[in-house]
C-alpha positions as CSV (number, residue, x, y, z in Angstrom):
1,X,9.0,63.5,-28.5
2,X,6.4,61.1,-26.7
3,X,7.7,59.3,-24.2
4,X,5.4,56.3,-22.9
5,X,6.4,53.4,-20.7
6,X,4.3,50.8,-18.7
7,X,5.1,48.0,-16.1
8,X,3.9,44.7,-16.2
9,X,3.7,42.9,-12.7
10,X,5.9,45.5,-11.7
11,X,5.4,48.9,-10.0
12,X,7.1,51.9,-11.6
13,X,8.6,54.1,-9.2
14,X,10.5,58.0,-9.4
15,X,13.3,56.4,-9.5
16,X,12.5,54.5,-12.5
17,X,11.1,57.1,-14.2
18,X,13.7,59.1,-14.2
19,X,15.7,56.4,-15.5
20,X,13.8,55.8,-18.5
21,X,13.5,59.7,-19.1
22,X,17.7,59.6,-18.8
23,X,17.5,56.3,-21.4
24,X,15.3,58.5,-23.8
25,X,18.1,61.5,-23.6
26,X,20.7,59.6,-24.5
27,X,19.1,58.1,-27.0
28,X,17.8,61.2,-28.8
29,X,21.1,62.6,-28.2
30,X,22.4,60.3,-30.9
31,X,19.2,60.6,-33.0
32,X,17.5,63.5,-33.2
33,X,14.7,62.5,-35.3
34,X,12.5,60.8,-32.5
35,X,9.2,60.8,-32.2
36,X,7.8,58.2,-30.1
37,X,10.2,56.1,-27.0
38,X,8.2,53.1,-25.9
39,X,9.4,51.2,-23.1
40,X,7.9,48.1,-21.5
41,X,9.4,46.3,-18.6
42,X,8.2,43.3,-17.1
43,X,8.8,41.4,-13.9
44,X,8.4,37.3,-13.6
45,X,10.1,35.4,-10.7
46,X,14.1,36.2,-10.8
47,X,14.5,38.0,-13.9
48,X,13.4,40.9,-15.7
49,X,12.7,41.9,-19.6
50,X,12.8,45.7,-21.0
51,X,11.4,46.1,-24.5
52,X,12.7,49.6,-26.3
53,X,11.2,50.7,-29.0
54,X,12.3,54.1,-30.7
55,X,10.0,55.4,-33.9
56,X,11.1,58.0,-36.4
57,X,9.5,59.0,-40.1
58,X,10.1,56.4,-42.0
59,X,11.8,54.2,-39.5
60,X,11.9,52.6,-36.0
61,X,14.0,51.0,-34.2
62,X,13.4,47.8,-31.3
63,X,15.2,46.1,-29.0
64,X,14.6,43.6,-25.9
65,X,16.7,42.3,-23.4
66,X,16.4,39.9,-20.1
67,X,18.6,39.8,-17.4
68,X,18.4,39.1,-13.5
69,X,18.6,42.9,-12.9
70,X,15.8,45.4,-13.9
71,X,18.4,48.4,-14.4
72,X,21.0,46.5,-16.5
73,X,17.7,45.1,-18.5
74,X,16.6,48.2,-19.6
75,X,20.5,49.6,-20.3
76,X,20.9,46.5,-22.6
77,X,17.9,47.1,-24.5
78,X,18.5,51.0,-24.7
79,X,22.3,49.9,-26.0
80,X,20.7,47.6,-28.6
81,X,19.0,50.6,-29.8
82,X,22.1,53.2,-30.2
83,X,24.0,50.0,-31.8
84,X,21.0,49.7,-34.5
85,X,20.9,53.4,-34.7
86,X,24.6,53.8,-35.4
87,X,24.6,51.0,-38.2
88,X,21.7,52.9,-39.9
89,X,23.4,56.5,-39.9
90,X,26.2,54.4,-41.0
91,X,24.8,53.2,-44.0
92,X,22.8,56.2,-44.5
93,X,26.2,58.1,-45.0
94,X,27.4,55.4,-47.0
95,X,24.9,55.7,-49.3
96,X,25.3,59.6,-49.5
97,X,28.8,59.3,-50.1
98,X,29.0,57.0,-52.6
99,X,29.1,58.2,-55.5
100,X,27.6,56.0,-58.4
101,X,29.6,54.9,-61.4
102,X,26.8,56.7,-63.8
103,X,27.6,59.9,-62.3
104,X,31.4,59.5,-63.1
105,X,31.2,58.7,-66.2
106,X,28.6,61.7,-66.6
107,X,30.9,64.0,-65.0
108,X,34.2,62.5,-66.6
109,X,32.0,62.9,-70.6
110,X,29.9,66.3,-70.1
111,X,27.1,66.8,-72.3
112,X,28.6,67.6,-76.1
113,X,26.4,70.8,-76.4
114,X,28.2,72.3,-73.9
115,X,31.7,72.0,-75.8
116,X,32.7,73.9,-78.3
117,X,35.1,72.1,-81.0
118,X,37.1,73.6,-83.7
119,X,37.8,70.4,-85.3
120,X,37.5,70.0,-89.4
121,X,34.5,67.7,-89.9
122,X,35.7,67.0,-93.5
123,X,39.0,65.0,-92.5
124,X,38.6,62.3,-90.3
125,X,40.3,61.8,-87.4
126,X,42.4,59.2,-86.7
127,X,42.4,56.6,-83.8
128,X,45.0,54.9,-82.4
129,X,44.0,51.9,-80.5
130,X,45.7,52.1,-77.3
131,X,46.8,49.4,-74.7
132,X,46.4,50.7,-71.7
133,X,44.0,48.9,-69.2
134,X,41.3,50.8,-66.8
135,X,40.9,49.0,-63.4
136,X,38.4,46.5,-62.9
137,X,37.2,48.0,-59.2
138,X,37.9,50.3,-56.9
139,X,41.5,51.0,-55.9
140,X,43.3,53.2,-53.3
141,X,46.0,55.5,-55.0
142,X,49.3,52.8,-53.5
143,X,46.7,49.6,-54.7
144,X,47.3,51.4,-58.1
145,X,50.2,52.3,-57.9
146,X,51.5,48.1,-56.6
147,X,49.1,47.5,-59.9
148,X,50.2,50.0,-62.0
149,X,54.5,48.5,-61.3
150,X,53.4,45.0,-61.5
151,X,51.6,45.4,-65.3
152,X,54.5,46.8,-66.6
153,X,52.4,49.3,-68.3
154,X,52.9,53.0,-68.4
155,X,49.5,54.3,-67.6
156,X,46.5,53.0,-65.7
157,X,43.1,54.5,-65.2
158,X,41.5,53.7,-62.0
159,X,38.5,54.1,-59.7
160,X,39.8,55.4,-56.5
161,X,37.7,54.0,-53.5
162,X,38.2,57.1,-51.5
163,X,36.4,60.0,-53.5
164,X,34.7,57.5,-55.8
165,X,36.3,59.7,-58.8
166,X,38.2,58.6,-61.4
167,X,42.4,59.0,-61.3
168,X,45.3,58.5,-63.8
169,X,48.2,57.1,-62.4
170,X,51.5,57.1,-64.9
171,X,54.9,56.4,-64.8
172,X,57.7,59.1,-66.3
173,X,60.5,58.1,-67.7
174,X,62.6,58.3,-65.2
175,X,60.6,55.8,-63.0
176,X,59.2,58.0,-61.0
177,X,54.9,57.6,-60.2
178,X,52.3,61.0,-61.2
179,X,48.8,61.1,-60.1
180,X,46.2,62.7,-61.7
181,X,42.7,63.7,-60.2
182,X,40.4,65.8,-62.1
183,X,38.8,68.3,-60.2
184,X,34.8,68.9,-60.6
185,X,33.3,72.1,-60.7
């Protein structure tokens, strides 16, 4: 990792330095993709301005902040930085983790050439139109299940917003609630 910083109007001392080297740990603590820390501080009358820039491949992160000391200038702007760095891993894991509707439906209908069926071509089959509902967006398993009582129906196909997967949720006869969650091999 290159670390570079520079001083304008303002003399940067051991003290300093090691500072900014402590900032640049921290900071690559939480991301360990850094390749460049940039750090320019700057002096003018009472108060005093730290820029911090972090770049990585494909991104890079900045931040600046002004206060009346240098020391809590430069821990605003490195805080700026771990605050825009946690939002991004956050979204990056989001993104990882959410599975897209395609894929379920992919997963839940595998390719025919893979299945083997034993059915008699020559009769055909008969569908019953049923009138049971699937849910409109995501649910948790008790959102379908509060859903699932208030419809009166008996079965209800869902989306659960947990393992982006798609669940069954029934009612027996003897009132009592089952849960179904295919398992994906």
């Amino acid at each position: 990792m290159k670390i570079t910083y520079s001083g304008h109007q303002l003399k940067i001392t051991d003290d300093l330095h090691e500072y900014i080297l402590k900032r640049a740990e921290k900071i690559e603590s939480r991301f360990g993709e850094m390749q460049e820390f940039n750090v320019i501080l700057k002096a003018e009358k009472h108060r005093f301005e730290a820029e911090v820039k972090v770049n990585a491949p494909r991104i890079s992160f900045y931040a600046k902040n002004e206060t009346h000391e240098l020391m809590s200038a430069l821990d605003g702007a490195a805080e700026k930085v771990i605050n825009q760095i946690r939002r991004y891993k956050e979204r990056v894991k989001d993104k990882r983790h959410n599975v897209p509707h395609r894929e379920v439906v992919e997963q839940l209908n595998p390719d025919t050439s893979e299945v083997s069926t034993d059915i008699d071509i020559t009769e055909e089959p008969t569908i019953v139109p049923a009138s049971e509902k699937f849910a409109s967006k995501p649910l948790t398993v008790s959102e379908a299940a509060t859903e699932l009582h208030s419809s009166g129906d008996s079965l209800l196909m869902f989306l659960n917003s947990e393992t982006r997967q798609v669940n069954l949720l029934y009612q027996s006869d003897n009132g009592d609630y089952g849960w179904v969650e295919p398992l994906f091999m």
